[in-house]
Structures are given as C-alpha cells and as structure tokens.
C-alpha positions as CSV (number, residue, x, y, z in Angstrom):
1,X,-2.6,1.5,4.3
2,X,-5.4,-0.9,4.6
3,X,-9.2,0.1,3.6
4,X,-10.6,-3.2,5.1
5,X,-13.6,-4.6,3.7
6,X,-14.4,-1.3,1.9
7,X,-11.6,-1.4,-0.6
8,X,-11.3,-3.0,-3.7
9,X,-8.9,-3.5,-6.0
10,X,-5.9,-1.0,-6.5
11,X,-6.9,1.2,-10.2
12,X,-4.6,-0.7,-12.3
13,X,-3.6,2.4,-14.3
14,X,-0.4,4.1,-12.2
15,X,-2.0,6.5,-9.8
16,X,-1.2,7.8,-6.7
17,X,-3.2,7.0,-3.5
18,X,-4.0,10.8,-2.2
19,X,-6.1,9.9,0.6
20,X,-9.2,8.3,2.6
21,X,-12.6,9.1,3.5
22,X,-12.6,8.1,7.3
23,X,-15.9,9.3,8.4
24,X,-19.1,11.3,7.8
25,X,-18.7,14.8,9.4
26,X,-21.8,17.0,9.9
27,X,-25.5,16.6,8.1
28,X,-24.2,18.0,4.2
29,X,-21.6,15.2,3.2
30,X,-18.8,16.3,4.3
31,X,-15.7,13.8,5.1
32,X,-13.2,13.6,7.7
33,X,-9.7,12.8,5.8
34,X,-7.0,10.8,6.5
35,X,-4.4,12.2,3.5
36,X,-1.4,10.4,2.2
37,X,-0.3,13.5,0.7
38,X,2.4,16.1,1.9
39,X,0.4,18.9,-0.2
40,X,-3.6,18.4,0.5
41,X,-4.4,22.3,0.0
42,X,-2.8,21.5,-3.9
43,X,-4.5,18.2,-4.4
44,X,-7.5,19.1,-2.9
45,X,-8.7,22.3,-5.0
46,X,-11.9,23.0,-6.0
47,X,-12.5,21.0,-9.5
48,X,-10.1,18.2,-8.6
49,X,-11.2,14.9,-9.2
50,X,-10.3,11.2,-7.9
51,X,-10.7,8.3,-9.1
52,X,-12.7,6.0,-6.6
53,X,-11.3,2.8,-4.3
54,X,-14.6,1.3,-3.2
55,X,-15.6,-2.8,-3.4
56,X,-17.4,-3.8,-6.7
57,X,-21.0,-4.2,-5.1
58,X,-20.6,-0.5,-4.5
59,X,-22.9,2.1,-6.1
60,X,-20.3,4.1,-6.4
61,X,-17.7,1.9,-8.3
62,X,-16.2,2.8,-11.3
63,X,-17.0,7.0,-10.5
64,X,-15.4,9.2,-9.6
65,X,-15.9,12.3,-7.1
66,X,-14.6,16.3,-7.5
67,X,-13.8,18.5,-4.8
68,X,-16.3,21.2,-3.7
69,X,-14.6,23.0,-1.2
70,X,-11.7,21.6,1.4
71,X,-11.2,23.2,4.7
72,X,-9.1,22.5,8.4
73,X,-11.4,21.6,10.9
74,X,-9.8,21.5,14.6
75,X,-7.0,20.8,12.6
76,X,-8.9,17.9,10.9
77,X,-8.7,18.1,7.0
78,X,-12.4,17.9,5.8
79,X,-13.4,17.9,2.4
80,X,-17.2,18.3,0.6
81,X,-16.8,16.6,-3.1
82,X,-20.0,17.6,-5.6
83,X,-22.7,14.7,-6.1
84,X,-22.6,14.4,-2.5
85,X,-24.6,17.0,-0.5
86,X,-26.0,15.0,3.0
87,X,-24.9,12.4,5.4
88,X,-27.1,9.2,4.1
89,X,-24.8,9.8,0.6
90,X,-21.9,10.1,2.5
91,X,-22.0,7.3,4.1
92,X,-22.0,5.1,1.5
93,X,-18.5,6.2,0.4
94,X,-17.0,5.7,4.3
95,X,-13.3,3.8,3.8
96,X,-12.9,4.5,0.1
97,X,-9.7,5.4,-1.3
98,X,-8.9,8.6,-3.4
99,X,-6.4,8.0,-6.4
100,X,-5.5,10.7,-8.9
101,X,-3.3,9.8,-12.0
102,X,0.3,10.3,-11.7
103,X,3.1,12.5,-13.5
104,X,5.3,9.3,-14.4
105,X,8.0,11.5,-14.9
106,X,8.2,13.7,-11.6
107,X,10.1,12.3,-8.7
108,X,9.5,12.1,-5.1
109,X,10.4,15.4,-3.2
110,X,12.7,13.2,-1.1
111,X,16.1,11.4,-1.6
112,X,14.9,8.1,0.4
113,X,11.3,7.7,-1.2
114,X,9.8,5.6,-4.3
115,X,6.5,5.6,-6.1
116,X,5.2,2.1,-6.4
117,X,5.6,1.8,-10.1
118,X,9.3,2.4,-9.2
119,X,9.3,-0.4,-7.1
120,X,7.3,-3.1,-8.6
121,X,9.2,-5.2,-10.5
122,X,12.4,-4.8,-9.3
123,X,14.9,-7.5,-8.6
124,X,15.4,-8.5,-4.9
125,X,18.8,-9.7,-3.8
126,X,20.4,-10.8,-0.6
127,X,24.4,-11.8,-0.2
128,X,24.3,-11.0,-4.3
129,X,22.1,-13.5,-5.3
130,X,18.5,-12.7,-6.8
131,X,16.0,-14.0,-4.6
132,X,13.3,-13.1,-6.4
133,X,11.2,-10.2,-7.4
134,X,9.2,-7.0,-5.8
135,X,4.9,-7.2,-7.5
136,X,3.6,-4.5,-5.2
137,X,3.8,-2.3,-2.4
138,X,0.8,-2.1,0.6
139,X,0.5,0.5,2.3
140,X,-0.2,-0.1,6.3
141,X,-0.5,3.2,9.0
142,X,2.8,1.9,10.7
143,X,4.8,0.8,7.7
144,X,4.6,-0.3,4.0
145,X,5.7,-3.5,2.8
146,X,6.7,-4.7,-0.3
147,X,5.2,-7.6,-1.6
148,X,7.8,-9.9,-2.6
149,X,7.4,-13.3,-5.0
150,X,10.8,-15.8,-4.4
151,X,11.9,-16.9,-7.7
152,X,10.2,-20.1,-9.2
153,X,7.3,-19.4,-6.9
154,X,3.7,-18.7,-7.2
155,X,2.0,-16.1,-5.6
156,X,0.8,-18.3,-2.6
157,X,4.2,-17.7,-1.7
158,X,4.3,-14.3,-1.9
159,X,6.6,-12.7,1.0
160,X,5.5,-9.6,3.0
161,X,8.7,-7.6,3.8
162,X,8.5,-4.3,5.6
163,X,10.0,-1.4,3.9
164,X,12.7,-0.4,6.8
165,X,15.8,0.6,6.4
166,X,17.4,-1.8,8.4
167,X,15.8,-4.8,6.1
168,X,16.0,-2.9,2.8
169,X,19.2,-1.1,3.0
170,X,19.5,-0.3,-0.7
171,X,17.2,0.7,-3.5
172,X,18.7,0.7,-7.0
173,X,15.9,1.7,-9.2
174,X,18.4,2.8,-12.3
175,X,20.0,-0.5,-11.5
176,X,16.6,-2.8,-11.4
177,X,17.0,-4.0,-7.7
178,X,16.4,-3.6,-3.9
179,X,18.9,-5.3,-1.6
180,X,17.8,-7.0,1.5
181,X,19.0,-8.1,4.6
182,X,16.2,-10.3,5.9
183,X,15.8,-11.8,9.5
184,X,15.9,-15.2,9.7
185,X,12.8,-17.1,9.1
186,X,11.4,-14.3,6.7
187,X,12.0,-16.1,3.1
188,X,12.7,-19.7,4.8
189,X,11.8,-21.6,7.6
190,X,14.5,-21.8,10.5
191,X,15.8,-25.1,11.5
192,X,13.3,-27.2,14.3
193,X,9.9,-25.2,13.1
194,X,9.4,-27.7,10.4
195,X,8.8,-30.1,12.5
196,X,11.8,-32.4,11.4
197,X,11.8,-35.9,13.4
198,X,14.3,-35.9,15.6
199,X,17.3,-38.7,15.1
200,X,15.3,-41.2,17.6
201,X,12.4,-40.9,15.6
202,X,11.0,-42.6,12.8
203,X,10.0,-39.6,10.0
204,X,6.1,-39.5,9.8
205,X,6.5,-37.7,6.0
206,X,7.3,-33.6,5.0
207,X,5.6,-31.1,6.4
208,X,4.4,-28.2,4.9
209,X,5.5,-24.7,5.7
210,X,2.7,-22.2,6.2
211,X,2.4,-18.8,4.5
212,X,4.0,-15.9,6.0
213,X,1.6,-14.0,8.6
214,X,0.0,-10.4,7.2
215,X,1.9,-8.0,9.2
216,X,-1.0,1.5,1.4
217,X,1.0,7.4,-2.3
218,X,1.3,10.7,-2.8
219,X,3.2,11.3,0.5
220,X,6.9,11.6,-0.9
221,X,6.1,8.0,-2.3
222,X,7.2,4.8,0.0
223,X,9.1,6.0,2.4
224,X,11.8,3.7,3.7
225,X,11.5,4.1,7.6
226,X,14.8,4.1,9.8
C-alpha cells in the first residue's frame, strides 16, 4: 500500500511490512491501525518492536517504536507503543509504516502467496521469451503490483504490472520466473497511439512513448488476486 508523502524509503534489509499508523486515537497516543498482518494479536505483543517507515526530515527516522499494550476498539485495532504517551507525539508518527525483520526461511501460510524477497528478481516471461525482470513489489489497498524493468532498459522504463491472476498466471520461484500474459499496450505501445503519420503524410520525426501511468507484507505475503 501507499503511505503518501509520509513514507520513505522501504528498510533495505528484508522485512516485512506489519502495518500502519492511520490516525491519532484519544489524548494518550494511542493509534488507529490499518494491519497487513493475518496475526496482529502475535505481532503486536507487549515488547515487540518495529522498525520505523517515516520520510528522512522526520524526528523519528531511523527509531524504532515497541508495543505497550494493543487492544480491539469497535472492532478497530488500536495500539499504544512506549516513547509515545499523548496526542501532540502521536501525531508526528501519522502514516508511517511498521516493519519487523523477517524469518527468511518460513513460508507464507498460503499456497498462492509470495514474500517480496521471493519475488524480486525473478525472470519475467511472456510466449517463453524473457521480457525482462521483477525489482520490487508495491503494495496499493486494491492490489499489489510488481514492478517490472524490460530487459536492456533503465529504470525510467520501469513497468507497473498488477499482481492478478489473470496477468500473472504462473509463479515459479524454485524455477527463477513469473509468467505473464499482459494486455496489450502494457510493455509496448499499440499500433496508432504513437502517433505514426499516416501514408498521405509526410513524417514530422519519432515520437516518444510516455511512461506507463501509476495505477504495499506480513499478510500471507503478495497475494495474487483472482
């Protein structure tokens, strides 16, 4: 998922995004969550501690905070973390991302879900050739995306490929690839949006093709969606 302007760069050691602080709740710091975990109650426990997702003109960047207590709320998971006891405090942490390192050697607790690590870096082929390769996953409320980079190209051309079924069909991670069945138009323009002259026109020199529009765990991984 997206933090907006309040995140910062992803921890580059391999972690696993647990959740979000959303918003202030009540006078004594508390947060409202928004968890990317299926087990909060076991990630959550008293003495836990997160490593911190906030922009580097933060106060808070580089620390990290430790759970005090975590509670359900009208069925709203709220959490109190220690260092941060009223609302002016908690404010100042409002969109950051919690990260706590990862077992490397568990796997997801379903059959169709990935940790990033598992993903980046694996080959991407369509009709069986390699069309270049997977350099991170984002995370977005309705659906991740893998970030993909076509082979021989920088990452201005970086290609944003949701993380459906129905375009990824296949994830090989013992056999270093994902298979994709892209739309047309999603690694190449389609014939007449280029603006190609037309046979009674004289060419007025190439045009350039503009980047792909933008379309964030501990949740069973990256879940393909059907």
């Amino acid at each position: 998922m997206a933090a907006g302007d309040a995140a910062g760069a992803q921890p580059a050691k391999t972690q696993l995004r647990v959740g979000r602080l959303v918003k202030a709740h009540g006078l004594k710091g508390a947060f409202k969550l928004e968890l990317y975990t299926d087990d909060p109650e076991g990630r959550f426990v008293p003495g836990n501690t997160f490593t911190l997702q906030v922009p580097e003109s933060s106060p808070w960047h580089g620390r990290e905070l430790t759970v005090r207590e975590f509670r359900w709320m009208n069925s709203h998971p709220v959490a109190f973390f220690e260092g941060v006891d009223d609302r002016t405090v908690a404010e100042e942490l409002v969109k950051a991302i919690l990260w706590i390192d990862q077992d490397t050697e568990a796997a997801p607790a379903e059959d169709d879900a990935w940790y990033d690590h598992q993903l980046v870096g694996l080959d991407v082929v369509r009709d069986g050739d390699v069309i270049g390769r997977v350099v991170r996953v984002d995370h977005f409320p309705a659906q991740d995306l893998l970030i993909v980079r076509p082979t021989g190209r920088g990452e201005d051309a970086d290609v944003l490929v949701p993380f459906v079924s129905a375009i990824v069909p296949e994830v090989d991670v013992d056999g270093g690839r994902v298979v994709v069945t892209p739309p047309a138009g999603l690694f190449e323009e389609l014939p007449g949006d280029d603006d190609s002259p037309r046979e009674d026109e004289a060419p007025e020199g190439d045009a350039e093709r503009g980047a792909p529009d933008s379309v964030a765990t501990d949740q069973a991984a990256d879940s393909r969606e059907d």
